[in-house]
C-alpha positions as CSV (number, residue, x, y, z in Angstrom):
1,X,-185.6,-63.5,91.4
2,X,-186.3,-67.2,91.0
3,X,-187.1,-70.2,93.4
4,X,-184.7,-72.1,93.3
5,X,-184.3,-76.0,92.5
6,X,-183.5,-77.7,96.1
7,X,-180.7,-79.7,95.4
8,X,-179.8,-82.8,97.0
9,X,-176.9,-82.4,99.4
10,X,-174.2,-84.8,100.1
11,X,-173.1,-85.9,103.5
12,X,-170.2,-88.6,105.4
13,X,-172.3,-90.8,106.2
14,X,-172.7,-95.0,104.8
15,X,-175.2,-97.1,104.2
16,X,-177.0,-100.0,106.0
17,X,-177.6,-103.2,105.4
18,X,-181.5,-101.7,104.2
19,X,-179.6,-98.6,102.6
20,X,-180.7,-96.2,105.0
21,X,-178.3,-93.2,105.4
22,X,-176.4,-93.2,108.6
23,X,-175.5,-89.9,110.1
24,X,-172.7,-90.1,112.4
25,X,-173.0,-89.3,116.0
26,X,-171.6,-88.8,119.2
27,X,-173.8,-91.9,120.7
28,X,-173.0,-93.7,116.9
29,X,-174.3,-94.3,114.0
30,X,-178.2,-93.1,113.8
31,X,-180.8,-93.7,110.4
32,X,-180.7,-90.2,108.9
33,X,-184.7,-90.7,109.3
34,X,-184.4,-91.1,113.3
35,X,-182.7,-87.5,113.5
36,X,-186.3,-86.3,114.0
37,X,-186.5,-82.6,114.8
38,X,-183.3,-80.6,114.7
39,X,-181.5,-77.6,116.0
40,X,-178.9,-77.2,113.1
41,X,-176.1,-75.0,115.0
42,X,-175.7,-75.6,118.5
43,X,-172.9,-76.1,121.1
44,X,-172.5,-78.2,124.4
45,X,-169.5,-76.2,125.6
46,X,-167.5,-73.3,123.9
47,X,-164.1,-73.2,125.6
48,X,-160.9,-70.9,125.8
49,X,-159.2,-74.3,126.6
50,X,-155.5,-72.6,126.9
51,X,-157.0,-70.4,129.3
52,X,-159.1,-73.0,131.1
53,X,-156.2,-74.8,131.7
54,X,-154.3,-72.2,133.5
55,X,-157.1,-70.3,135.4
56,X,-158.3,-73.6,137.2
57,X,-160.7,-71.9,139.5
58,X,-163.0,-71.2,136.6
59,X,-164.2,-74.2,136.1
60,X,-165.8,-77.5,138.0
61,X,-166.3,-80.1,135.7
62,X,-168.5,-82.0,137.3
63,X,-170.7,-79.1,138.2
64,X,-170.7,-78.0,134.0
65,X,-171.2,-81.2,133.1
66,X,-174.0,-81.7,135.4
67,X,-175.4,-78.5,134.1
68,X,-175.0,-79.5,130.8
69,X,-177.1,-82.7,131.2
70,X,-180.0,-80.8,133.0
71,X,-180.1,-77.8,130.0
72,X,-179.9,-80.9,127.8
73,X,-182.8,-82.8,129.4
74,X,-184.8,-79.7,128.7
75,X,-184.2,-79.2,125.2
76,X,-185.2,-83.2,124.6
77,X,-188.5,-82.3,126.4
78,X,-189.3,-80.2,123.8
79,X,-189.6,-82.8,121.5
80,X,-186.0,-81.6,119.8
81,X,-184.1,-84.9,118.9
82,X,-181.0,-84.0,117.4
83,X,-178.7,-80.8,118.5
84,X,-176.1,-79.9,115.7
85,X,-172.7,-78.5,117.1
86,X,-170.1,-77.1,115.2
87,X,-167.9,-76.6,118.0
88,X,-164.4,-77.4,116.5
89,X,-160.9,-76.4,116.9
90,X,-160.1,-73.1,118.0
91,X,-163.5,-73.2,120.2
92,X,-161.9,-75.7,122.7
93,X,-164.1,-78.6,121.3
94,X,-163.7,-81.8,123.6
95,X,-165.9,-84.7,122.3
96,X,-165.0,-86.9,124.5
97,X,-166.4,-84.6,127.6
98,X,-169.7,-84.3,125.3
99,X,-169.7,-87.9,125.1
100,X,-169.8,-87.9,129.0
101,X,-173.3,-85.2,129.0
102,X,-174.6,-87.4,126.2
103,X,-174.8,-90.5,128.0
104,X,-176.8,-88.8,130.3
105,X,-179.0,-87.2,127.7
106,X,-181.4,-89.1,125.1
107,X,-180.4,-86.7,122.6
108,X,-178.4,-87.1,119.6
109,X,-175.7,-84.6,119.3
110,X,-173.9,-84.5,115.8
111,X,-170.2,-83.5,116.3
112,X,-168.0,-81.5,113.7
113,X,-164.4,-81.0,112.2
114,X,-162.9,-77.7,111.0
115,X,-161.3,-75.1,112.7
116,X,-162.4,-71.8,113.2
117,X,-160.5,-68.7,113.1
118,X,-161.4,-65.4,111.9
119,X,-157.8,-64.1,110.9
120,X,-154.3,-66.7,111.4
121,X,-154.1,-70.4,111.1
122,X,-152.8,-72.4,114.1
123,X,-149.1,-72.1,114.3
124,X,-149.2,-76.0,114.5
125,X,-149.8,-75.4,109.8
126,X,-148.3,-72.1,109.7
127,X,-144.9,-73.2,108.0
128,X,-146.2,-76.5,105.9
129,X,-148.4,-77.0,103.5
130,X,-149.5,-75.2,100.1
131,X,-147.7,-71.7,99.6
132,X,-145.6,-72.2,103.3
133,X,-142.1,-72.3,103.9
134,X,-141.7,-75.9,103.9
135,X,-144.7,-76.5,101.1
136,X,-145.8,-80.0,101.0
137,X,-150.0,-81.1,101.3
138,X,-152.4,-79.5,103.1
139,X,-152.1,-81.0,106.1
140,X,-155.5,-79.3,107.8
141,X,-157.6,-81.5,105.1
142,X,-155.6,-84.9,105.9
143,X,-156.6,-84.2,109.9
144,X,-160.7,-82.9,108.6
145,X,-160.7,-86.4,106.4
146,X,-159.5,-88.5,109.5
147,X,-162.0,-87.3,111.9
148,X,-164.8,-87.7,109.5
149,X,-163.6,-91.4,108.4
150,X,-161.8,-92.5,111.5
151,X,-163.0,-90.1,114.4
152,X,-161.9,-87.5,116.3
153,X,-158.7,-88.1,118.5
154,X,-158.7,-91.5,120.2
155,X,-162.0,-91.4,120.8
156,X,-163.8,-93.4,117.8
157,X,-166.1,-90.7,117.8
158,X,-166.6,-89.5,113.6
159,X,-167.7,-85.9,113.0
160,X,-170.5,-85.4,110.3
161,X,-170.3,-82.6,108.7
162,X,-167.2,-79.7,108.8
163,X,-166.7,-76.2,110.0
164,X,-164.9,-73.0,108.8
165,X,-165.9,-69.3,109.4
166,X,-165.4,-65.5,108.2
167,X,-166.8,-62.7,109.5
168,X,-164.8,-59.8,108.4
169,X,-162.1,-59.9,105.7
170,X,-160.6,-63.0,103.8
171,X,-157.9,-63.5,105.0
172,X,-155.1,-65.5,104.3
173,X,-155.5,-67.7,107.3
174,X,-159.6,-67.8,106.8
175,X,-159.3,-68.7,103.1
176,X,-156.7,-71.8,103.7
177,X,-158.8,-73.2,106.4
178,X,-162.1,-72.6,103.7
179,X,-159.8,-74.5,101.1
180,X,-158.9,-77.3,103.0
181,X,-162.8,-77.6,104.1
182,X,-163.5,-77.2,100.9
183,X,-161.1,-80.4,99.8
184,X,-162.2,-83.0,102.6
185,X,-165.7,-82.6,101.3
186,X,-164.9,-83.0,98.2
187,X,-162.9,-86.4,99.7
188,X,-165.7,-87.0,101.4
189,X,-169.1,-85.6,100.8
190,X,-169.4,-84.3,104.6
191,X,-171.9,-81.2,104.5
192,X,-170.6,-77.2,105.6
193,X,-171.7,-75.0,107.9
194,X,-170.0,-71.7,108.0
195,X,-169.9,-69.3,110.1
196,X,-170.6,-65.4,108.8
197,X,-171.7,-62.4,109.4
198,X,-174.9,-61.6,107.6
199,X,-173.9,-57.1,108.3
200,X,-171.2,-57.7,106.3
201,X,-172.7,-60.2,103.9
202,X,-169.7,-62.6,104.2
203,X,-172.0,-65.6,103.0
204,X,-171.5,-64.2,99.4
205,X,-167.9,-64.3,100.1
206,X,-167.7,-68.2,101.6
207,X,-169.8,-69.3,98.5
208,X,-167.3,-67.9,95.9
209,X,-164.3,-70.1,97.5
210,X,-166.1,-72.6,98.0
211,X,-167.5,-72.9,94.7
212,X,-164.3,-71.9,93.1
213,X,-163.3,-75.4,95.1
214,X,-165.9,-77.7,93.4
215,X,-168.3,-77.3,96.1
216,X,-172.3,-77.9,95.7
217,X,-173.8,-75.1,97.1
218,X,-176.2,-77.0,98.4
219,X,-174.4,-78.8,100.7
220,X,-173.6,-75.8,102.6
221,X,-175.5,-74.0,105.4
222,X,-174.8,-70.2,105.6
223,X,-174.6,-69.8,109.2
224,X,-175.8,-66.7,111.2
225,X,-177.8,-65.6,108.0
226,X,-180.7,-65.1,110.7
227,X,-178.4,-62.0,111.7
228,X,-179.9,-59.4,108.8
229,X,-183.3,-58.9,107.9
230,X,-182.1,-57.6,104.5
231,X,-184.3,-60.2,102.2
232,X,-182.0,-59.1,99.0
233,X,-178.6,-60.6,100.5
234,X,-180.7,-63.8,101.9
235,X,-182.3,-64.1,98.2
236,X,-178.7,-64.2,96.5
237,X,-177.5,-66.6,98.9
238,X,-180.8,-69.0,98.4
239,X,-180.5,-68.4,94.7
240,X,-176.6,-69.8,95.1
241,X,-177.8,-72.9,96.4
242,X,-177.1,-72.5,99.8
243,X,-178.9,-73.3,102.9
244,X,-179.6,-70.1,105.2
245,X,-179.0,-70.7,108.8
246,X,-181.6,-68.6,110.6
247,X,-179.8,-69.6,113.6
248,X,-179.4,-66.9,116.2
249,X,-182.6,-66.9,117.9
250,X,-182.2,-65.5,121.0
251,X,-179.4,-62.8,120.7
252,X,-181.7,-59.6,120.4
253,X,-178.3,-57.4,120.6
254,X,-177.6,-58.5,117.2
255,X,-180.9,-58.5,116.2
256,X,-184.2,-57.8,117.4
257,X,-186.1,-60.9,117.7
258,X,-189.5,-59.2,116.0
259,X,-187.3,-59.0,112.8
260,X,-185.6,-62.4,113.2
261,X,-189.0,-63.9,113.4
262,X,-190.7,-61.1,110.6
263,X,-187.5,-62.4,108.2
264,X,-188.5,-66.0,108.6
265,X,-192.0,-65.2,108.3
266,X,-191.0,-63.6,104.8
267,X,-189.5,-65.7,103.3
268,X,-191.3,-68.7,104.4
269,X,-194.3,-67.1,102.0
270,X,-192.3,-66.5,98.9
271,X,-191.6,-70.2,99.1
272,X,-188.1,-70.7,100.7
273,X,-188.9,-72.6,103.6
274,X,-187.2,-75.7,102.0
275,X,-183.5,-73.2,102.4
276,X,-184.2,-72.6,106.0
277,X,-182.6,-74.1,109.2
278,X,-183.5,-72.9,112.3
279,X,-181.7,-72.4,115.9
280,X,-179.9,-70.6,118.3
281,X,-176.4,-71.2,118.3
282,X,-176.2,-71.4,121.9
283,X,-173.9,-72.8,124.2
284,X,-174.5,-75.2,127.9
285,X,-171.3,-73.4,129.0
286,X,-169.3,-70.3,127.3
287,X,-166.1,-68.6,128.7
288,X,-166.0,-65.6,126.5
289,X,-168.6,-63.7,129.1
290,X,-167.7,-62.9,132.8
291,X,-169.9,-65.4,135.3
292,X,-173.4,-63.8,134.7
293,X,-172.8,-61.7,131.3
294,X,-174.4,-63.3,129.2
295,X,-177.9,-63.5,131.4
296,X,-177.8,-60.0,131.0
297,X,-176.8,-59.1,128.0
298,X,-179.2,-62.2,126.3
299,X,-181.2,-63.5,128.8
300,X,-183.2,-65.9,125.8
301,X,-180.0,-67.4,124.5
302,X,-180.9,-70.4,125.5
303,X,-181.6,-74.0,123.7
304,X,-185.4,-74.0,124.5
305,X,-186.2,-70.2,124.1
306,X,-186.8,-71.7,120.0
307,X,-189.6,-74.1,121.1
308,X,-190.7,-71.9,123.7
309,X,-191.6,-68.8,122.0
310,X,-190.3,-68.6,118.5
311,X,-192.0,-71.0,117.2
312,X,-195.6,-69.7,118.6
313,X,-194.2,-66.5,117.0
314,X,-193.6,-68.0,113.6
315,X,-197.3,-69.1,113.6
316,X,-198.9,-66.0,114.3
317,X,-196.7,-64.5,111.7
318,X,-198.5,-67.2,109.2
319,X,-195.9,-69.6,109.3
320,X,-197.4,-72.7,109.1
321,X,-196.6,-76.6,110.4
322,X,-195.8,-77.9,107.4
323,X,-193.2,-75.2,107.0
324,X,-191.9,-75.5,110.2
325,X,-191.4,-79.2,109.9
326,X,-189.7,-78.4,106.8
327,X,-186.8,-76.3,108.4
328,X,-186.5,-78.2,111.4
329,X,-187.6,-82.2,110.2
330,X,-186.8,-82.0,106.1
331,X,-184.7,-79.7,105.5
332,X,-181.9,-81.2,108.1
333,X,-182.0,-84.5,107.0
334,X,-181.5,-83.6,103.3
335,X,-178.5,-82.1,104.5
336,X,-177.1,-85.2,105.8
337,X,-178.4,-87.7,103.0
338,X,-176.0,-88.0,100.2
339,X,-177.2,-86.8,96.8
340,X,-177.3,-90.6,95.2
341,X,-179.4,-92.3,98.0
């Protein structure tokens, strides 16, 4: 196997008046060299919204919006500037609530577009659109291009980057929503993160449809590659371009944390640092767990358990600053800059 050429990556952002990139965020606009360090998969609030709705008594949102803000406030004291989160449709993604935490919050919190589902479609795109009843355009890319050019909702606020997932089989519904994400980058430049499972090596099955699309590899993080400590599958993926989201610290039910951290470790020596992006994928707030579940089950799923101690982890396992600046300074604004800046 061969280290791989770090390609440029493209991203929706524009230029300034002095032609530095501009990511998009929930607070605005922001230099893509102000994003300082990042957590590259992250969420404020993961939602069964539906659900939310009609079981009123489960939530205060005051009080999870409060809470939000003081987990929030903790992760910027750890010197973390920017929190990434993919939270789009299908995981009850409200930007505008966000908006409300981040005012609160000096923290700059990148929003996305997509929509993940690990089988169907919405019904909302079930009977238009390529190969549907009704046929006509894909009408999933028009809405991913809107919210990246003229934001999300009424809001105003523009997503950065987009979102699709697969975890088990392709399905029908998984590969149309990968097509269409596939197509507003291409419309766009926005950067991908998807969401896999690294057991069943799914990465390897994103990069095929996406590359069959046009897409640069290296525009795309392979998310929840931190979830295997089997270096062969991470190699192929590096050597297909990709970014590999080591980005699960924190669930030790999925994987033991001394591997997560030995895997990093790894592969930071042979050289791949600059294909690492580091994180938890955590959530301020998520409904899938009874109250209290989730303490137990993970009780370092949280956003500072990184700074706390995986990163003193990482150095002990020879991991050194400049390589840790690398994944969490370098590597996240490359993904953001577009390839001719």
């Amino acid at each position: 196997m061969t280290t791989p050429q770090v390609p440029q990556s493209t991203s929706q952002v524009h230029q300034s008046a002095s032609q530095v990139p501009q990511v998009q965020t929930v607070r605005g606009p922001v230099p893509v060299t102000d994003l300082g360090s990042v957590l590259m998969h992250e969420h404020v609030f993961v939602l069964s919204e539906e659900l939310r709705r009609s079981l009123p008594e489960t939530w205060d949102e005051e009080e999870r919006v409060a809470d939000a803000v003081s987990r929030l406030k903790a992760l910027a004291a750890t010197g973390v500037s920017t929190l990434v989160d993919p939270t789009v449709i299908g995981l009850g993604r409200d930007v505008a609530r966000v908006a409300l935490v981040n005012a609160q919050v000096d923290l700059n919190i990148v929003a996305a577009t997509g929509i993940y589902t690990l089988a169907d479609i919405p019904d909302f795109f079930r009977y238009h659109g390529p190969g549907t009843l009704l046929g006509g355009p894909e009408g999933m890319t028009d809405l991913f291009v809107r919210e990246l050019t003229e934001g999300i909702a009424d809001t105003g606020i523009r997503a950065a980057f987009l979102k699709c997932a697969i975890e088990g089989e392709l399905t029908p519904g998984v590969e149309r929503v990968m097509r269409a994400v596939a197509q507003a980058h291409l419309r766009t430049g926005a950067p991908i993160t998807v969401h896999t499972s690294a057991p069943a090596r799914t990465g390897l099955v994103a990069q095929d449809v996406l590359r069959s699309e046009g897409v640069d590899l290296g525009a795309v993080v392979i998310g929840h590659s931190g979830d295997t400590a089997d270096l062969d599958y991470l190699h192929q993926l590096i050597d297909n371009g990709s970014y590999v989201g080591m980005d699960r610290f924190g669930l030790d039910v999925l994987l033991p944390e001394d591997q997560r951290v030995a895997t990093v470790a790894a592969l930071a020596r042979e050289g791949f640092a600059e294909r690492m992006v580091l994180s938890h994928d955590a959530s301020c707030h998520i409904d899938w767990f009874p109250p209290g579940v989730r303490e137990q089950i993970a009780p370092n799923w949280h956003h500072t358990h990184l700074h706390d101690v995986v990163l003193p982890a990482l150095r002990t396992a020879g991991v050194t600053e400049a390589q840790l600046s690398t994944m969490l300074v370098d590597n996240p604004r490359r993904y953001f800059t577009p390839a001719d800046s």
